[in-house]
N, C-alpha and C positions, 0 to 999 in steps of 0.2 A: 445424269451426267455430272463431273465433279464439277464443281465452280471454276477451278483452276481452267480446265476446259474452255467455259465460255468464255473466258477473259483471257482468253491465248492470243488477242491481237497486236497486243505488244509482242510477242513472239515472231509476229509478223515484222514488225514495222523493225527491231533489231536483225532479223536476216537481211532484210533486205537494204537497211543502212551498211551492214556489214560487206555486205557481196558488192554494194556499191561500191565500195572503195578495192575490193577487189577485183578481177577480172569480170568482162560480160560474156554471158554466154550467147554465141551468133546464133539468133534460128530464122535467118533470111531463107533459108535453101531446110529449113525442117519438114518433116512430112508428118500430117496428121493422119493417126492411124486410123485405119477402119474399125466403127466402134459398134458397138448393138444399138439396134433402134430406138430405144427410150433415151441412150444419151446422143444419139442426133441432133438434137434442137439444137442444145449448148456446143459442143463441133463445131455445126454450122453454123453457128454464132460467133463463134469465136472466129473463125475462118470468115465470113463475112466483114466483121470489125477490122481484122489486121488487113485484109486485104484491099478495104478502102481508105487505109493510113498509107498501105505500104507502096500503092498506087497499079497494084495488077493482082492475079492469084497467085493466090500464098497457101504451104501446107500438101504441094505434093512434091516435096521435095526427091529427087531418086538417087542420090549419092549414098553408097552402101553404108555408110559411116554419118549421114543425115542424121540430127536429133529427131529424135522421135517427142509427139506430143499425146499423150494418152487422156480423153478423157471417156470415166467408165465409170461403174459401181466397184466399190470395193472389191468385191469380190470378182469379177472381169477383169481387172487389173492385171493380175499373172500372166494370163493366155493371151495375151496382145502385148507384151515384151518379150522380148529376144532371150533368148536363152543365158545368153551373159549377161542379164538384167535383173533378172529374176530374185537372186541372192539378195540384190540390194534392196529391191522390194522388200522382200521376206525380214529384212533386219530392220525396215523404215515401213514399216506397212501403213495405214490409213488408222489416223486416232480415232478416239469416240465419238468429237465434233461431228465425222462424216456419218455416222449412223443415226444423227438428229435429222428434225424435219425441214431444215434449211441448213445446217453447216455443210461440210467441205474441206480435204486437207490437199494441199499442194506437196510434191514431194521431185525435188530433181533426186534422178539417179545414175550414176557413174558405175563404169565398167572399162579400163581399158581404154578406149579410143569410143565408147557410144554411151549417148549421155540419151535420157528421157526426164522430159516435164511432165508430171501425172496429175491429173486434176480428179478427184474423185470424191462421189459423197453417194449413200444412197436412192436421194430422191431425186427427181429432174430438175427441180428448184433449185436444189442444193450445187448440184453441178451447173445450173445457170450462173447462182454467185460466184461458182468459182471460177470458172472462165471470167467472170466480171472482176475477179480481184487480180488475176493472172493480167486483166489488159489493162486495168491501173497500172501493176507494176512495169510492166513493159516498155523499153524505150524503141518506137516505133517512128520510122519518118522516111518519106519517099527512098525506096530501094534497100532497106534495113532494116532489120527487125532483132533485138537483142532482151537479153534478161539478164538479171544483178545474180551472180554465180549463187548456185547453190539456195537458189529458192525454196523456201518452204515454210509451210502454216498450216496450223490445226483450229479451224474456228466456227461457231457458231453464234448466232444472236444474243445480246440480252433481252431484247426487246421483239415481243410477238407481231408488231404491227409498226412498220414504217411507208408511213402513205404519203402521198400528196393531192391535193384536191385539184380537180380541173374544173372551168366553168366555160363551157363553151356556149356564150352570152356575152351581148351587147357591152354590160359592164368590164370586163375582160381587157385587161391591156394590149393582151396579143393572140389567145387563142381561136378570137370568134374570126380571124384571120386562114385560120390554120387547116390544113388539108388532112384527110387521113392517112394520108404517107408522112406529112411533117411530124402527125401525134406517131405515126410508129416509131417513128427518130426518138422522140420523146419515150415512150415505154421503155425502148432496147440502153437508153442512157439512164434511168430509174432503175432495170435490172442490174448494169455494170457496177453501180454505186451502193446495192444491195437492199434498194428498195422494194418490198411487196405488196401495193399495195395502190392502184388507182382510184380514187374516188371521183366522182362525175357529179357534178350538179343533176339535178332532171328537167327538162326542158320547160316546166313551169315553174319560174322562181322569183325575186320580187325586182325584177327586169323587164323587157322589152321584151315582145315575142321573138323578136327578130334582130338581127343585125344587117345592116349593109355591106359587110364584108363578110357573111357566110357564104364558104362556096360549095354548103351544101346543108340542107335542113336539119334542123338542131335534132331534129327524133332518128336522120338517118345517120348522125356520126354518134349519137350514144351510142349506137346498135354499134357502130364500126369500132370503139373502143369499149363495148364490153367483149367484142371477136377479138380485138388485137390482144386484152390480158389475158382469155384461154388459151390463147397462140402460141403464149410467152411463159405459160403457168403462173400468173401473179392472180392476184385478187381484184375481182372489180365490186367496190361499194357505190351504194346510189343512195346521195344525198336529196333527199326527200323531204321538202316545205312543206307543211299541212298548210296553207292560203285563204280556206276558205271563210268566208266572214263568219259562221258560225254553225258549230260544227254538233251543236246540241240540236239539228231541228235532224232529221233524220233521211229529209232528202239527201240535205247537204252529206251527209254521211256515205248515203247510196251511191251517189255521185264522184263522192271520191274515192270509194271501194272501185268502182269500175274502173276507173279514170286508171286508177293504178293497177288494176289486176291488165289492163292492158299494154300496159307501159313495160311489167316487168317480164309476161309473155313472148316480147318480141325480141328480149335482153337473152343471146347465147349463155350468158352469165353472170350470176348475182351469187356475191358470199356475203354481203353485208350490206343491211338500210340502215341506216343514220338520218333520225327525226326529230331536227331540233327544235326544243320549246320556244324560241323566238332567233329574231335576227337572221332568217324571217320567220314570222309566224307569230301568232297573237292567242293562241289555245290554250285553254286552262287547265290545269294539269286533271282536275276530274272529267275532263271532255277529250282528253288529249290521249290519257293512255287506254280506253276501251277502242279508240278509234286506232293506234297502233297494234293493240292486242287481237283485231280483226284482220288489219294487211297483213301483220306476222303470220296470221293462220293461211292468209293468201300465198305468200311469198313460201311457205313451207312446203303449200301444195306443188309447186313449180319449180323453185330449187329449195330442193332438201336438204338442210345443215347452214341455211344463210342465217347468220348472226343478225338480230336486231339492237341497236343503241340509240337511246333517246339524252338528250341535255333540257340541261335548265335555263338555257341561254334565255335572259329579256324578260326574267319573271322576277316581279317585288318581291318583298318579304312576305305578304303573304300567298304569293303564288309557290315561293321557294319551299314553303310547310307545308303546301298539300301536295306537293312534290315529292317531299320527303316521306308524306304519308301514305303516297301511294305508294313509294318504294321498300316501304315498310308492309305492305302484303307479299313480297319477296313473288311477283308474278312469275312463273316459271316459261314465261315467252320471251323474254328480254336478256339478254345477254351482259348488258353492263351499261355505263354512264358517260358520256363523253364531254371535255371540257373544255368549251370555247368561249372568243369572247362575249361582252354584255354577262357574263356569268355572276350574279351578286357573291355569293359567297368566295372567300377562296379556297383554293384545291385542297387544302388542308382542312378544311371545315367540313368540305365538303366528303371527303373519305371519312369523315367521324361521323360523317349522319348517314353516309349510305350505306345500306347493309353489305357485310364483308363477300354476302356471297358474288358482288356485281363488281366487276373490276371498272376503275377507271382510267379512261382513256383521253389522251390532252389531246389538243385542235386549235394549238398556237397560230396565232397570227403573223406569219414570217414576212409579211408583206407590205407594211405600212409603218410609219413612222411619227405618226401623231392622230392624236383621235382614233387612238387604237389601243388593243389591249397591252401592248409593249414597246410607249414612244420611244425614242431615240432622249435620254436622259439629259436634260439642260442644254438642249439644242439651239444654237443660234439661229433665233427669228430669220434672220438673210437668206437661209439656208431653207427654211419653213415658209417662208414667201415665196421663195424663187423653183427651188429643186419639189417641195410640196409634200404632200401624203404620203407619194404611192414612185417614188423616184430607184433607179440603181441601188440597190443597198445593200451590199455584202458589207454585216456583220461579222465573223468567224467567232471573234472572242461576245461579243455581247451575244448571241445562241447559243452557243457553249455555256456558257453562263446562265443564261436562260432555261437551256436544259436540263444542267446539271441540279438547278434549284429546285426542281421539282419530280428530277428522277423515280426518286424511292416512293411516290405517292402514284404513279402512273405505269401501263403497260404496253404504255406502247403512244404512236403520235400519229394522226393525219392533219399535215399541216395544211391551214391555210393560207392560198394564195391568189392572187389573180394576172397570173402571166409569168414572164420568165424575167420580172424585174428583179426578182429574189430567188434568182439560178443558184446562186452560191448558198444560201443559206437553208434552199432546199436538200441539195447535196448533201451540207453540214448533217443535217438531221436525220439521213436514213443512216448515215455513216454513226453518229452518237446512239444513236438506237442500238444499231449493233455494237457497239462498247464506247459507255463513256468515257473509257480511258483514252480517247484517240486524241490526239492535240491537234487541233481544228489547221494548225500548220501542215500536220502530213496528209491532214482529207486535202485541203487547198496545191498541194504536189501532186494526187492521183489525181487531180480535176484539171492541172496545168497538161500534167502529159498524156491524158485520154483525148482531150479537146483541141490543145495546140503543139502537142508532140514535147518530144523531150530537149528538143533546142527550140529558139524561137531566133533565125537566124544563126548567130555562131554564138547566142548567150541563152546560156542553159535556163529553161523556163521556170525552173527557181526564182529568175527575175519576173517575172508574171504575179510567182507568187507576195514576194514584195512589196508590189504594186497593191495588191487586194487588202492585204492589210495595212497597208498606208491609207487606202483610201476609207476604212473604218476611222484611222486617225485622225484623216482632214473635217470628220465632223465632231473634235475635240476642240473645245473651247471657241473662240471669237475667227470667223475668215478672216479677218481683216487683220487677227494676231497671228496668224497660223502661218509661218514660213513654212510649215512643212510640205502646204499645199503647195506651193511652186516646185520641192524636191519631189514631188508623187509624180507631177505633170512632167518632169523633166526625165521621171523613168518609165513612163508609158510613150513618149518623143520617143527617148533612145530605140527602144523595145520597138517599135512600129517603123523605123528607119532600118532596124534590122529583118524585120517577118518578112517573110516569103509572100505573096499575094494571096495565097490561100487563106494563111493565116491572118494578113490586114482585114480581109473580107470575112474572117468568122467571127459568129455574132458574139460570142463571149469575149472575143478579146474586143469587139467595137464598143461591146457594153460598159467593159471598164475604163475605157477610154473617154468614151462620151460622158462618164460620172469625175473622169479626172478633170477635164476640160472644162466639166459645169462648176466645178469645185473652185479654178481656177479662176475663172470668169465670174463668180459669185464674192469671191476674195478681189480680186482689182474693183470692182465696183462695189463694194462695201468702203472700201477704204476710201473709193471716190467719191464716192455722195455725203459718207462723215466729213470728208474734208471741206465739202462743198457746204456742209452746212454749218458745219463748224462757223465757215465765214460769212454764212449769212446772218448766224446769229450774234457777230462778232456785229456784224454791220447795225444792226437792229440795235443794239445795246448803246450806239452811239449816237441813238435817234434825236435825242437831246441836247447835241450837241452838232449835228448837222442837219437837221431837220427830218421829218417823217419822209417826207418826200423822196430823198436822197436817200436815206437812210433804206426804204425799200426797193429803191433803183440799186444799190449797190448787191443788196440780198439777191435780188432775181440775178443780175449778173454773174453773181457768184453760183448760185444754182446751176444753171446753163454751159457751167463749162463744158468742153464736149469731152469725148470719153477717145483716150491715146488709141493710137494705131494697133497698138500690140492687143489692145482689148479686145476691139473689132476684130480681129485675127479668129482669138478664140471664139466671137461668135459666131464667124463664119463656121466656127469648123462643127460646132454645134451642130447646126442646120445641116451641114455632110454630113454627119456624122450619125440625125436624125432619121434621112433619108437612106441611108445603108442599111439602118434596122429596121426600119418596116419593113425593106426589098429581102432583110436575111433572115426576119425572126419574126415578121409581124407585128413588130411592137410598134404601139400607136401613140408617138409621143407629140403629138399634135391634132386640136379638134378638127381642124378645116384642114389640113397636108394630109392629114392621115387616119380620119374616121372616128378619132377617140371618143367614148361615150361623154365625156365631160374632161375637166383641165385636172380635177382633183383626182382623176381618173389612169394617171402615168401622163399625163398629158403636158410635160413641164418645159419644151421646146413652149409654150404660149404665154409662158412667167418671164422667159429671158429678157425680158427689158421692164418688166414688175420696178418700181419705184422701192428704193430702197432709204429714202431719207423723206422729210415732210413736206416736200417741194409741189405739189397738190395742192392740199392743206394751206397751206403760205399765199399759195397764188390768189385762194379765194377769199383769205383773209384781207389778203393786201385790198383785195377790191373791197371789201365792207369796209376798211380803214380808211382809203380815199375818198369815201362818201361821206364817212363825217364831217360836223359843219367846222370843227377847231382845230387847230393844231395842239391845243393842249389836251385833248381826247385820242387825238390821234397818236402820239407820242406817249400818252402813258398806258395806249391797248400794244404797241410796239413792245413797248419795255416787258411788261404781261409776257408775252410769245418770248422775250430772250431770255427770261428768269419762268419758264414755267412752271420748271422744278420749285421754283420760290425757295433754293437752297438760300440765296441772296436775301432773304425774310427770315431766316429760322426755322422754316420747314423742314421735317423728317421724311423723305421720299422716298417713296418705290415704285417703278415701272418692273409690275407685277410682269411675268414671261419672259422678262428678258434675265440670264442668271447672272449676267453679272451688274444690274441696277433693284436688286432687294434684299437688300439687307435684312430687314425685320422679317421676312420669310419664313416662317417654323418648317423646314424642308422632311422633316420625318425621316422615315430609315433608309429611303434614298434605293435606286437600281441597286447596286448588290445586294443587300435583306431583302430586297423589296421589286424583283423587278415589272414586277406589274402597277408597281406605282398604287395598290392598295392604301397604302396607310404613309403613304407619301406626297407632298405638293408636286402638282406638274407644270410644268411650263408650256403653256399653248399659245394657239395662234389661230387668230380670229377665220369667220369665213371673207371679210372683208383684206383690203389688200390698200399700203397709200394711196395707191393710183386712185382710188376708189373714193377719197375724199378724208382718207382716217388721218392721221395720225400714228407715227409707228407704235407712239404710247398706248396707243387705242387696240390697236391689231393683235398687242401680245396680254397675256394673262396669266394668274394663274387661277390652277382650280384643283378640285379633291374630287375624290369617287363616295359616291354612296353617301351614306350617313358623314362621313370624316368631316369638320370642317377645316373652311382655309385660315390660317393662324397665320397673325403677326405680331412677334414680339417686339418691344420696346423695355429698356434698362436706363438706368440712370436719368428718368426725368428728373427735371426740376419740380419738387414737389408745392413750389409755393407760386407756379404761374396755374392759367386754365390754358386748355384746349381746345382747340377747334379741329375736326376730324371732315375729309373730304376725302372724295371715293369715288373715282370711274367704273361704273359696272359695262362692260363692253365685253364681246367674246360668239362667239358663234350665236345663230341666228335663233335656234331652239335654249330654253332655259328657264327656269323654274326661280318661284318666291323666295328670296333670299332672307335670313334671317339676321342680325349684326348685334353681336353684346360685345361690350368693354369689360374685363375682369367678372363677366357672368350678369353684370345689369343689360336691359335690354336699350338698344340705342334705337333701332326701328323693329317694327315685328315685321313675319314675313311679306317681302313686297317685290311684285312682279317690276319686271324692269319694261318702263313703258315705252321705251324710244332704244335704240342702238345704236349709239355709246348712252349712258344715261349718267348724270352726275348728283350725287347726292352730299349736302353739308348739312355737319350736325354740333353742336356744342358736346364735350365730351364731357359729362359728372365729375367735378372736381374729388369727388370723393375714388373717384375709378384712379386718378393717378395720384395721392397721396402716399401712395407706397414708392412710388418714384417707378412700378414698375405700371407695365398696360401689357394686356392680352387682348386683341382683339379677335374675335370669331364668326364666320360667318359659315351658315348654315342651311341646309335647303328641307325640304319638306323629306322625314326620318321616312323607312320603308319603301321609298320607290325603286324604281327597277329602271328599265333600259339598259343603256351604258353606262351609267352611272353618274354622267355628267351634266353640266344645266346649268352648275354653283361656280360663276367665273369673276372674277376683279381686275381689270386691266390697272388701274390705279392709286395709290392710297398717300395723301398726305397728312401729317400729323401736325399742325399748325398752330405755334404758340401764340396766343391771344393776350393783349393785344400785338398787330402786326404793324411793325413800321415800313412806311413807300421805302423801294429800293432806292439805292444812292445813287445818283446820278453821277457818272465821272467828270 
C-alpha cells in the first residue's frame, strides 16, 4: 500500500472540518441496508451504538428518499445501492486502505434527492473500525442523528498493534469491580476508537488472589473476555508472570507447564502471551527462555498462530547480557520484544542489540505519575501528596509527546494501566497508533461526542474538550501560582450547570470534574498552609524578642486557622463526586468508602486533608523545645526551625523535589529529549507524607535511574573560605548504598542509609572548591536493575565555614 495511503487521516480530519462548517447531513429517519452476513457484526454495531445515543431504534428508516447506510465489502457495495447510486460509486469507489487487514474507506454518495453513507473494507475488523470512525464523527443526541456533509476517508493503520492492558485484580482501581457486561461496554469503546487489541493479566500475578469487590471469579471473566474479543474480532493476549521461586528445579517447571497448558485450554482465544522478565517475576534469562520456549510449543498446540513476546523488564546489567545472548540464538518461537517499565536499557539501545529479525513492541505506562516509568515532569509535591501516584490524568499533549518520541523504534503499543484513571490517555494511544499525525485535540473531539454527544446542554462539547486540556495545565508549575486552576474549575461549573442528567451522571465527564475540583481544592490550601506558615515562622524568628513561649503560642495559632467556606465546599463536592464514581465506573477512590487496594492505589479521596505545610513536625518540636531547662536553649533551637534554610548564615540551599527550591540541580535533558527521565534528575516524593511526622523538606527529593548520578552544581564560590557540606538523605522506604564525591574526590564511600530521613555533615576538601566551582555527585551501586531507583537526596546545604549565629532582630 502507498504510504500516502496509510497517512490518509488528515484526509479525514479536513472533510470533516470542512462539512462541518457546511451543511449536516440528517440520518435520524436513515435506513440501514441489508447487508451479507460477515458484515453483520459492524451493522449491528453500529445500529446498536446510535440507537442507545439517539434513545430508541434507529436505521429502519421507510421514507422512499431515506439515507441509506451501507456497510459492506467492497465489492458488495454496488448491489445494495439504488440504481441512481451506483455511478457515484463507480467514480468514488473504495481506495486501497479498504483492501488492508484493518483499513476502511468511508464514502457519502449523492444522486438527485438520495444520498448514501458507505462504510466498506474488506475484512470484518476493518468495517468494525469503520463504523467506529463513522460514530466519532457523528453528531448524535436524544432524537437526532446527523453527519458533517459529504463524509469521507480512506485509512488504515500505521501501527500493527494498539492494545490496552486489563487486570482484573485486587490492585485494580476499578476493574476488579467490574461485570462482564460493564468490560463489554469497555471492548465495543476500544473498537470505536480503533483499538485491537485486549490484553488480560492471568489470574496468578503478584496480587491477592482475590478481591472483595469481584462479582465473579477471576478464571471465570478471563474466559468471558477472551469470548467477548472473538465476538468483536479483536485480539486477546494474556499477560503471563512466570512466579515461581525457581524455575531451574524441574518440578517447578512441570508445574507450571500444567498450570498454564490449563489456563490457556479453557481461553475461546489466545493470539498473543506476553512473558515478562520482571515486574513481576525474578527468572533469569537462561531459565526463563527454555521455560517460555515449552509454553510457546503448548500455546501452538491449542491456538495456532498465537504470537509469543518476552521483555527485559527488572533485569541488571548482567541479567540484560544474557538476555541479549539469548536473543542472539534468533529462537524461531518468539515473535519479538516488548518494552515496559523497570527496563534498564533505553528503547534505542535496546533495538541496536536486539536482532533485527524481532520487532519491538512499547508497554507504556499511561497510568501513573510518579515512581513510574513517565512521572509528570517537575510536579508540584501538593499535588504528589494529595492527588498521588495513580490520580485522573489526562495528558493529551505529554502522550503524544511521549509517543511521538519513540515511534520509529517501535510497532506497535499495549499500554499499561490499571483502571479507567487514564480513560483519555488510553484513547490517545490507539488513535496515535493508527497515525501519529492526529493532534491529540481532534482524538479529544471524537471522545467528547461519542461519550457525551455533541452538545453538552446548548454548549457545544468542544467545551469538554477545553476543559481536558486545561486540566493537563493545572499540573504546570506551583497550585498555589496557577490561576488557571480556578478558570478549568469555572468551565467544568459552567459545563455541569448546562448537562442534561444523563450526562452529569456519566463517568467521564464526573471524572474530569472530580480532577478539576481536586485541582482546585489542592490550590486553596496550598496557598493556605504557605500562608499559615509563612506566619508561624514569622512568629518563631521573633522568639528573642518575645520569648519562646509566646513565640510558639503565636506559631500554633497561626497554623490552626481554619480553612474558608468556599474550601469546604470543594471538599464536599469531592466526596460526591467520589461516590458517583464508584456507583458509574467502579472506581475505587477511597480504602475504607470503596474497597481500594491501598491509598497509592487511585485511592486519593484518603489524601484530601494530607498536611500540606510542617504543622506536624512543629508540634512535636514545640514539645521537645518546652522541655528544655533554659530559655536561652530554647530560643536558639526556635531561631534553628525559622532559618532552616540557614539562608540567613550563608548557606547555599536546596530542597531537592521541590523545582522551584534547587537551584544547583544539574536537571539533564529534561521530558522533551528525555521523557522517561533516563538521563534526567527527577523530582519525587517520599512514601512518607507531613502528617506523618516529615517535614515537607523531607517528603520531596531528587533522584536518577540507573547508573546516572544525582549532580549538583555550584559556581562562583569564594575560593579563599572552606566548606561544610550537609545532606538529608530521605525518600521512599527501599534504597540502596549511596556514594558522594566533590569534583571526583570521594567525600563518603558507598553507605546505606540507616534511619528515614537520615542527615549527614561532612567538611568539603578545600582543594575541591579552589576552582571556585564544586560538582558534587552522588551514586549508587553501577549494574543494578529494578526500577532504577534507590539513589534519593531530599536535602543539600552548602555551608560556608566559619558560620556566624543569625542576627537577632
Amino acid at each position: 500500500m502507498r504510504p500516502r495511503r496509510r497517512l490518509a487521516l488528515g484526509l479525514a480530519v479536513l472533510a470533516a472540518s470542512v462539512a462541518a462548517a457546511a451543511r449536516a447531513e440528517d440520518l435520524t429517519h436513515a435506513r440501514l441496508v441489508e447487508t451479507e452476513a460477515e458484515s453483520a457484526m459492524a451493522a449491528r454495531f453500529l445500529a446498536e451504538e446510535i440507537a442507545a445515543r439517539v434513545g430508541g431504534p434507529w436505521g429502519a428508516g421507510s421514507n422512499a428518499d431515506a439515507p441509506l447506510i451501507v456497510v459492506a465489502r467492497p465489492e458488495a457495495v454496488e448491489g445494495r445501492l439504488p440504481l441512481s447510486l451506483r455511478a457515484a460509486w463507480r467514480i468514488r469507489p473504495a481506495g486501497d486502505a479498504a483492501r488492508t487487514p484493518e483499513g476502511f474507506s468511508v464514502r457519502t454518495l449523492r444522486a438527485g434527492s438520495r444520498t448514501a453513507l458507505v462504510v466498506t473494507a474488506q475484512t470484518p475488523r476493518g468495517r468494525l473500525f469503520g463504523v467506529g470512525w463513522l460514530l466519532r464523527k457523528l453528531e448524535i443526541e436524544p432524537g437526532r442523528v446527523a453527519a458533517p456533509d459529504g463524509l469521507a476517508i480512506d485509512t488504515a493503520p500505521a501501527q500493527a498493534v494498539r492494545g490496552v492492558q486489563i487486570g482484573y485484580r485486587y490492585k485494580n482501581n476499578s476493574y476488579d469491580a467490574w461485570t462482564l457486561a460493564m468490560f463489554e461496554r469497555r471492548v465495543r469503546d476500544i473498537a470505536i476508537f480503533g483499538g485491537n487489541t485486549i490484553q488480560v493479566i492471568a489470574p496468578a500475578s503478584d496480587d491477592a488472589a482475590t478481591s472483595p469487590l469481584f462479582p465473579a471469579p477471576p478464571l471465570e471473566t478471563l474466559i468471558g473476555l477472551s469470548a467477548l474479543a472473538d465476538r468483536y474480532g479483536l485480539d486477546f493476549a494474556l499477560y503471563y508472570p512466570q512466579l515461581a521461586k525457581d524455575y531451574g528445579d524441574p518440578a517447578a517447571v512441570a508445574t507450571e507447564l500444567k498450570a498454564f497448558e490449563d489456563l490457556v485450554r479453557r481461553l475461546p482465544r489466545v493470539d498473543a502471551l506476553y512473558v515478562p522478565g520482571g515486574d513481576p517475576g525474578h527468572t533469569r534469562p537462561d531459565l526463563l527462555f527454555p521455560l517460555v520456549e515449552q509454553e510457546a510449543r503448548v500455546l501452538a498446540r491449542i491456538h495456532p498462530g498465537a504470537k509469543v513476546w518476552l521483555s527485559a523488564q527488572g533485569f541488571d546489567q548482567a541479567q540484560s547480557e544474557a538476555f541479549y545472548a539469548q536473543l542472539a540464538r534468533e529462537p524461531a518461537w518468539l515473535t519479538g520484544v516488548f518494552f515496559g517499565p523497570q527496563t534498564r536499557d533505553p528503547m534505542a539501545v535496546q533495538r541496536r542489540r536486539v536482532p533485527a529479525r524481532y520487532p519491538i513492541q512499547f508497554y507504556p505506562d499511561i497510568g501513573h505519575t510518579l515512581h513510574a516509568q513517565f512521572p509528570v515532569p517537575q510536579w508540584d509535591p501538593a499535588f504528589a501528596i494529595t492527588e498521588g501516584r495513580e490520580p485522573i490524568n489526562p495528558r493529551p499533549l505529554g502522550q503524544a509527546a511521549i509517543f511521538r518520541h519513540f515511534a520509529a523504534l517501535n510497532t506497535g503499543a499495549v499500554t499499561y494501566s490499571e483502571g479507567v484513571n487514564d480513560d483519555v490517555n488510553m484513547t490517545l494511544w490507539f488513535q496515535l497508533g493508527w497515525s501519529a499525525q492526529v493532534e491529540p485535540r481532534e482524538v479529544l473531539r471524537d471522545y467528547a461526542r461519542v461519550f457525551l454527544g455533541a452538545r453538552i446542554g446548548d454548549a457545544p462539547s468542544d467545551r469538554f474538550v477545553d476543559g481536558v486540556m486545561a486540566l493537563e495545565r493545572n499540573w504546570t508549575g506551583k497550585a498555589a501560582d496557577n490561576a488557571g486552576i480556578d478558570t478549568t474549575l469555572a468551565l467544568f461549573d459552567d459545563l455541569e450547570r448546562r448537562a442534561s442528567p444523563a450526562q452529569r451522571a456519566n463517568w467521564r465527564f464526573e471524572s474530569a470534574l472530580y480532577r478539576a475540583v481536586y485541582d482546585a481544592w489542592v490550590r486553596s490550601r496550598s496557598r493556605a498552609e504557605a500562608a499559615r506558615q509563612a506566619a508561624a515562622m514569622a512568629a518563631l524568628a521573633q522568639a528573642s524578642a518575645t520569648g519562646a513561649e509566646a513565640a510558639m503560642a503565636r506559631a500554633e495559632q497561626a497554623l490552626a486557622g481554619p480553612d474558608v467556606p468556599e474550601a469546604l465546599a470543594l471538599r464536599a463536592r469531592l466526596f460526591d463526586l467520589a461516590g458517583r464514581l464508584y456507583a458509574h465506573a467502579g472506581l475505587q477512590l477511597s480504602v475504607q468508602r470503596y474497597g481500594a487496594s491501598a491509598i497509592e492505589r487511585g485511592a486519593n479521596l484518603d489524601r484530601v486533608d494530607a498536611s500540606l505545610n510542617d504543622r506536624v513536625w512543629l508540634k512535636r518540636r514545640f514539645a521537645e523545645i518546652r522541655a528544655l531547662p533554659d530559655e536561652a536553649g530554647r530560643r536558639a533551637r526556635l531561631a534553628e526551625i525559622a532559618d532552616a534554610p540557614m539562608t540567613g548564615r550563608g548557606a547555599l540551599y536546596d530542597d531537592l523535589g521541590d523545582p522551584d527550591r534547587e537551584p544547583h540541580l544539574a536537571r539533564g535533558f529534561g521530558f522533551d529529549r528525555d521523557p522517561q527521565l533516563l538521563e534526567s534528575a527527577i523530582d519525587g516524593v517520599a512514601d512518607k507524607i507531613p502528617d506523618d511526622g516529615w517535614r515537607g523538606a523531607w517528603t520531596t527529593y531528587a533522584e536518577t535511574l540507573y547508573d546516572r548520578p544525582i549532580t549538583l552544581v555550584y559556581r562562583d564560590l569564594d575560593p579563599k573560605r572552606t566548606w561544610r557540606l550537609r545532606a538529608t538523605y530521605a525518600g521512599e522506604d527501599y534504597q540502596l548504598p549511596m556514594r558522594l564525591t566533590a569534583n571526583g574526590v570521594e567525600l563518603h564511600p558507598p553507605l546505606p542509609r540507616a534511619t528515614n530521613p537520615m542527615t549527614v555533615d561532612l567538611a568539603v576538601p578545600p582543594e575541591a572548591t579552589r576552582s571556585g566551582q564544586l560538582r558534587l555527585d552522588w551514586t549508587r551501586p553501577p549494574g543494578v536493575g529494578g526500577g532504577g531507583r534507590g539513589h534519593q537526596v531530599a536535602e543539600v546545604w552548602l555551608i560556608p565555614d566559619p558560620v556566624s549565629s543569625p542576627v537577632s532582630p
